[in-house]
C-alpha positions in Angstrom: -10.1 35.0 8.5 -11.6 31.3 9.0 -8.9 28.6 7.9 -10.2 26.6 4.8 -11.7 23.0 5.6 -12.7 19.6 3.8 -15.0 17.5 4.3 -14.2 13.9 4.4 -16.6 10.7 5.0 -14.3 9.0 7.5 -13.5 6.4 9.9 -14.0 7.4 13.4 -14.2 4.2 14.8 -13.5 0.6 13.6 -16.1 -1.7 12.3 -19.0 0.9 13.2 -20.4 3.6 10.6 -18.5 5.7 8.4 -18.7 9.0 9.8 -19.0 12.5 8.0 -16.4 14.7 9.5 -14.5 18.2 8.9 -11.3 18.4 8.6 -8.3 21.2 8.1 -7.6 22.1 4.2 -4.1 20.6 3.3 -1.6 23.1 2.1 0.8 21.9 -0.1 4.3 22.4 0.4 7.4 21.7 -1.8 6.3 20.1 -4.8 3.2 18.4 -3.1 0.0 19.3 -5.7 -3.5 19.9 -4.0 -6.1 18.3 -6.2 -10.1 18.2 -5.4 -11.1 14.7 -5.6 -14.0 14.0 -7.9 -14.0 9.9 -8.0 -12.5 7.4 -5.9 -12.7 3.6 -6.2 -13.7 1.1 -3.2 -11.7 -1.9 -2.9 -11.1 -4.2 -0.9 -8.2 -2.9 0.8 -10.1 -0.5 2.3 -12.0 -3.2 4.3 -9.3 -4.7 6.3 -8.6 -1.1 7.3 -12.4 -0.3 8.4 -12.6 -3.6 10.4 -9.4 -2.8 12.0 -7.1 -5.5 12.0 -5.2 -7.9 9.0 -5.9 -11.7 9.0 -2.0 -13.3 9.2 -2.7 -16.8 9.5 -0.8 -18.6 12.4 0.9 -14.9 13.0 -2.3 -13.6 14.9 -3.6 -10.5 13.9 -2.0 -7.3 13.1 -4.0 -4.5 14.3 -3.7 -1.6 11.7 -2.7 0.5 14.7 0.1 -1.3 14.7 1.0 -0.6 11.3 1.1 3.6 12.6 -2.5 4.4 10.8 -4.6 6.3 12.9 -7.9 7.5 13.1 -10.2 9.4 11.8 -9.4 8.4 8.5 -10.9 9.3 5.1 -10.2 5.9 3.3 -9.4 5.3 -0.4 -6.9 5.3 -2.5 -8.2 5.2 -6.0 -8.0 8.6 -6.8 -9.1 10.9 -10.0 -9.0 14.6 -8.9 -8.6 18.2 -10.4 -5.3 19.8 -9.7 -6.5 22.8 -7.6 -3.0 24.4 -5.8 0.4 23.9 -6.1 2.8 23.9 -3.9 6.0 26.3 -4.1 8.6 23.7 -5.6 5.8 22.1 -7.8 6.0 21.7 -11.3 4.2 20.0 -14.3 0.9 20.5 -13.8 -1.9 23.2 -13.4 -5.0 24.5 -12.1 -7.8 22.6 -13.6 -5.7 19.7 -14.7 -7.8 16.4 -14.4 -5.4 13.8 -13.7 -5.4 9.7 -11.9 -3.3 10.2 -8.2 -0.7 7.3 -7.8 -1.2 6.8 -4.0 1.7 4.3 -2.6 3.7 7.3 -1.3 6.6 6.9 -0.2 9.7 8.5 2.0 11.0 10.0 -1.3 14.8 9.4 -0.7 15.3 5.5 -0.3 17.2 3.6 -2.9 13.7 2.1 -4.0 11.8 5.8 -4.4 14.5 6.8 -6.1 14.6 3.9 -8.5 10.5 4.3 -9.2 9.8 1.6 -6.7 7.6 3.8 -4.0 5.2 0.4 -3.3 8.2 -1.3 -2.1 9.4 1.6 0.5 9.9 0.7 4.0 8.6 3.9 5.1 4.9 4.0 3.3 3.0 7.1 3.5 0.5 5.8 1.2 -3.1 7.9 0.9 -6.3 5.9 2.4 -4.0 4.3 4.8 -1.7 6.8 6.4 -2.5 9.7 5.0 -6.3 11.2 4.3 -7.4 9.6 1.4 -10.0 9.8 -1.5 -13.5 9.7 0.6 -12.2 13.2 1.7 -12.9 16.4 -0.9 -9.2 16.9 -1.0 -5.5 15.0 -1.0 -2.1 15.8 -1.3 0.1 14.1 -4.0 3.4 14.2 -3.1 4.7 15.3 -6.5 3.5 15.1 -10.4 5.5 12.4 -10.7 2.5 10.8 -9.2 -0.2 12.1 -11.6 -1.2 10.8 -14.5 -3.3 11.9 -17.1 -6.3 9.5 -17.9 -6.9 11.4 -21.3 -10.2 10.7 -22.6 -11.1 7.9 -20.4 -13.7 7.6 -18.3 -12.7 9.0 -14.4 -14.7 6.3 -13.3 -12.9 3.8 -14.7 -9.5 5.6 -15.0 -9.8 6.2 -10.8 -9.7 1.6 -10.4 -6.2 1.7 -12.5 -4.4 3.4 -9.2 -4.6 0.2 -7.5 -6.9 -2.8 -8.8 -5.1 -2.2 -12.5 -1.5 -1.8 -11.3 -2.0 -4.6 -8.9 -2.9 -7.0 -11.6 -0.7 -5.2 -14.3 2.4 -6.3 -12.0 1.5 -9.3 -11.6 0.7 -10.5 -15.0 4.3 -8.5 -15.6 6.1 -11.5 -13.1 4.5 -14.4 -15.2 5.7 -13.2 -18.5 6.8 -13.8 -21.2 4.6 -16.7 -22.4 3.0 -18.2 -25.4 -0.7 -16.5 -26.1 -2.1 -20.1 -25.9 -0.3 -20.9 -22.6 -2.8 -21.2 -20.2 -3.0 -18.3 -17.7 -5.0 -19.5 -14.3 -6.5 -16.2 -12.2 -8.1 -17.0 -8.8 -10.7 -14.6 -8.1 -13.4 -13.3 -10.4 -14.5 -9.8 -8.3 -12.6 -6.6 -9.6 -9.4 -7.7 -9.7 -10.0 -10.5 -11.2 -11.7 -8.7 -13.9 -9.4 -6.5 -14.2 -7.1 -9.1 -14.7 -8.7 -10.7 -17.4 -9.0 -7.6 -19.7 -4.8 -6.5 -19.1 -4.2 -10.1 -20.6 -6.6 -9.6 -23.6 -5.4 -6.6 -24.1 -1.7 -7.5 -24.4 -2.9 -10.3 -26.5 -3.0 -12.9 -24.2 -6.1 -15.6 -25.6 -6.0 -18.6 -22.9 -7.5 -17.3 -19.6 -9.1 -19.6 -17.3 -11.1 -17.9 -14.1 -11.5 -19.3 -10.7 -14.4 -18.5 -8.3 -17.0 -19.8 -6.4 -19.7 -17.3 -7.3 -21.7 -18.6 -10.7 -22.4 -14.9 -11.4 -18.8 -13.8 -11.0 -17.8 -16.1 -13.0 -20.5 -15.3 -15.6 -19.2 -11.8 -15.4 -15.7 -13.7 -16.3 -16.5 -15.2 -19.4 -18.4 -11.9 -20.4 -15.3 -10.3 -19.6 -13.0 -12.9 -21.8 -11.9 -15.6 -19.9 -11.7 -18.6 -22.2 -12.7 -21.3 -19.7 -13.8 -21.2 -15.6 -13.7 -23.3 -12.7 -16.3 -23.7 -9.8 -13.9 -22.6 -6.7 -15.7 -25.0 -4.7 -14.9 -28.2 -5.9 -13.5 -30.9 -3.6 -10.2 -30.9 -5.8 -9.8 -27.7 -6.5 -6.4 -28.3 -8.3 -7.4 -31.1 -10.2 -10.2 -29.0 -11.9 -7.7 -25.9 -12.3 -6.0 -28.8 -14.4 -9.0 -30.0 -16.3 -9.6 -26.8 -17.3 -6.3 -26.0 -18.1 -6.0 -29.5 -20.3 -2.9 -30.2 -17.7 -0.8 -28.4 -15.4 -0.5 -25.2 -15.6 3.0 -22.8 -15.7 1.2 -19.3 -14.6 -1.3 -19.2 -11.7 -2.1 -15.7 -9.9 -4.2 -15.7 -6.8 -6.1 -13.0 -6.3 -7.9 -14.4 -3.4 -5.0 -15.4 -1.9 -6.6 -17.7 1.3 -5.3 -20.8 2.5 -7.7 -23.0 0.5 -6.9 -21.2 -2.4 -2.8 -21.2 -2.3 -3.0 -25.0 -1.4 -4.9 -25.6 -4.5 -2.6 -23.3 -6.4 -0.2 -25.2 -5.7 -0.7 -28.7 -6.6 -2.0 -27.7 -9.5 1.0 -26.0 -10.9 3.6 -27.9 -13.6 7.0 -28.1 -13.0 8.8 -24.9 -14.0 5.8 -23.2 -13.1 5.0 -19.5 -11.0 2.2 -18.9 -8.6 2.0 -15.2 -7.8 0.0 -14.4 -4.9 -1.4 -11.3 -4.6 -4.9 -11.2 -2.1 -4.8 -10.4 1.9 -7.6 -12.8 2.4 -5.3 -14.6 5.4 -4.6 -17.9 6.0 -1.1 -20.0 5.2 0.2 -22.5 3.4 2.4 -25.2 4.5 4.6 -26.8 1.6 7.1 -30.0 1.5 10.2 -28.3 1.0 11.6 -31.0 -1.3 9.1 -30.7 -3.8 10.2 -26.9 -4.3 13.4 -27.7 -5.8 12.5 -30.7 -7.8 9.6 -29.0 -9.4 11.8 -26.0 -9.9 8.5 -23.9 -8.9 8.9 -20.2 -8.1 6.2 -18.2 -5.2 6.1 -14.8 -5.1 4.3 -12.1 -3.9 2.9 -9.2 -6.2 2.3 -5.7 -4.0 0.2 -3.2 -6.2 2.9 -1.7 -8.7 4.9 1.6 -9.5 4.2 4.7 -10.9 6.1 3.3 -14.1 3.3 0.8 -14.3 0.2 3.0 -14.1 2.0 5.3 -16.7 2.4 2.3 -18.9 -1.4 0.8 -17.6 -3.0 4.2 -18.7 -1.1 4.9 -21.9 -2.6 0.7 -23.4 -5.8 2.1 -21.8 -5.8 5.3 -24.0 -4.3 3.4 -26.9 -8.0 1.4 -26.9 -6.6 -1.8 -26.4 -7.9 -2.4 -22.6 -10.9 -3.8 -22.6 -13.8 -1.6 -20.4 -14.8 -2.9 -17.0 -18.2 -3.1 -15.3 -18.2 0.0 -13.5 -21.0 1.0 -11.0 -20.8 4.7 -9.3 -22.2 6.0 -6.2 -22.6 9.3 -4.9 -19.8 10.0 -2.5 -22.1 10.0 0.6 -23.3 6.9 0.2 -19.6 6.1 1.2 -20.7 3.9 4.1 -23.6 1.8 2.0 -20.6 1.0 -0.2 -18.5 -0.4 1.9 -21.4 -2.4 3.0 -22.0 -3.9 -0.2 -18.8 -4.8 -1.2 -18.2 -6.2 2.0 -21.8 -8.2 1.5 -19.9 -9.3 -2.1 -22.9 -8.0 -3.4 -20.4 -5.9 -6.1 -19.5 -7.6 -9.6 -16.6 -5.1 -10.8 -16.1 -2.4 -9.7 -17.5 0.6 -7.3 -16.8 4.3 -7.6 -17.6 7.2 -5.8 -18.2 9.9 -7.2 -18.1 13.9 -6.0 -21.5 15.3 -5.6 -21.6 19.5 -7.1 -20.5 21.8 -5.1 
């Protein structure tokens, strides 16, 4: 008998073409759940993979090697599949079921795992990265835990809210609670910034200022909601994050996340206030210590978010409050071209592949 295979539109080699390859048919065992992928998101994660190494600043470079992912590689990890095998010890779900695949795996029996916290797992296993991902036919979910069901919204859509709407989910969560009028600053008008913008509207959220220095992304901002924006290339950045703001701001999150960026993050923010920084774009910033303490600020960093939070994400989402994003799909083996154009940032929300029939 000839042993079942998937095809997957892979990385074969870094920085060159996306390649289409063949590869064994996962077999689920345990409680893993086989599903067939039918749409996938590209973000920009996927990127720093392709080109092969991760911008640190005055670290260097870390070469994803180094981080244990190997090639070939189907990337992506923004996942809406049908459930098409279960494994032995699996539970919850059925054949047929359509359903979003959270994809920051992790070891399954660390204090964090156990407490719902897989994204913060030493010992990531996460799909697109170390394990086969969503430009492949098939992946393995480690449990049903880690499927949600996206109800009657749009795949498409529903696919982003594995890691562009849980990233900016949590970290609109780490700025909270504030006043609806309290000026919230996001730098970064591409998909997660957009993404952004609708989680505060829909929690009710009515001050939203946008930072970026494309004129049509930030066009696509104030379509989207955002209440005021800012040209992201003005000389003093931070002094027009304040004008916009009509003073300093308490809640800033960077979604960009570069050294220009943080720095004018930074001196922008009031006294009290929280700058969440979320984007691998690279870079560093240098701070005077002093100034920590007796403006009582707080920096943190915001990595994606927990199943909790794309349960929570998908159940506002279904509940009609989100607002819909710009959504453009592409046939799954145009996988390459896409990466192209996002790279290009020739993408305003975002892009999904999508399965072509059998």
């Amino acid at each position: 008998m000839t042993a079942a295979t998937m095809t997957a539109f892979a990385i074969v080699e870094n920085g060159a073409a996306l390649a289409e390859i063949t590869l064994p048919m996962p077999e689920p065992q345990g409680t893993e759940i086989l599903l067939e992928v039918t749409h996938c998101g590209v973000c920009h994660s996927d990127l720093h993979i392709w080109d092969g190494y991760y911008d640190l600043g005055s670290a260097g470079r870390l070469d994803v090697m180094q981080r244990g992912i190997s090639l070939p590689l189907a990337l992506g990890h923004e996942i809406v599949g049908r459930v098409v095998k279960l494994g032995p010890d699996a539970t919850g779900v059925k054949p047929g079921d359509l359903r979003i695949v959270y994809p920051w795996v992790g070891c399954g029996t660390c204090a964090h795992c156990l407490a719902g916290e897989d994204n913060l797992c030493a010992k990531q296993r996460s799909l697109g990265i170390f394990q086969h991902g969503g430009f492949a036919t098939h992946v393995i979910a480690a449990h049903a835990g880690h499927l949600v069901d996206p109800g009657d919204l749009d795949p498409a859509l529903a696919a982003t809210y594995a890691c562009s709407g849980i990233t900016v989910f949590a970290a609109i969560r780490k700025i909270m609670p504030l006043a609806p009028d309290v000026p919230v600053v996001l730098i970064g008008a591409g998909g997660l910034g957009l993404s952004a913008i609708a989680v505060l509207r829909a929690l009710g959220h009515r001050a939203i200022v946008s930072v970026d220095t494309s004129e049509a992304k930030r066009a696509a901002a104030t379509a989207a909601g955002a209440t005021a924006t800012v040209d992201g290339t003005a000389e003093r950045l931070d002094k027009a994050i304040i004008a916009a703001c009509g003073g300093q701001p308490v809640a800033i999150i960077d979604l960009v996340n570069g050294s220009a960026t943080a720095r004018a993050a930074y001196g922008a923010l009031a006294k009290g206030g929280k700058l969440i920084m979320v984007g691998l774009f690279g870079g560093e910033l240098t701070l005077p210590l002093p100034f920590m303490p007796m403006r009582a600020l707080t920096i943190q960093g915001s990595f994606v978010g927990t199943p909790g939070d794309l349960r929570e994400l998908v159940g506002l989402a279904q509940g009609g409050a989100l607002p819909k994003l710009p959504i453009e799909t592409m046939p799954k083996h145009e996988a390459d071209a896409a990466l192209h154009r996002l790279k290009d940032g020739t993408v305003t929300g975002r892009l999904v592949l999508v399965a072509e029939p059998a």
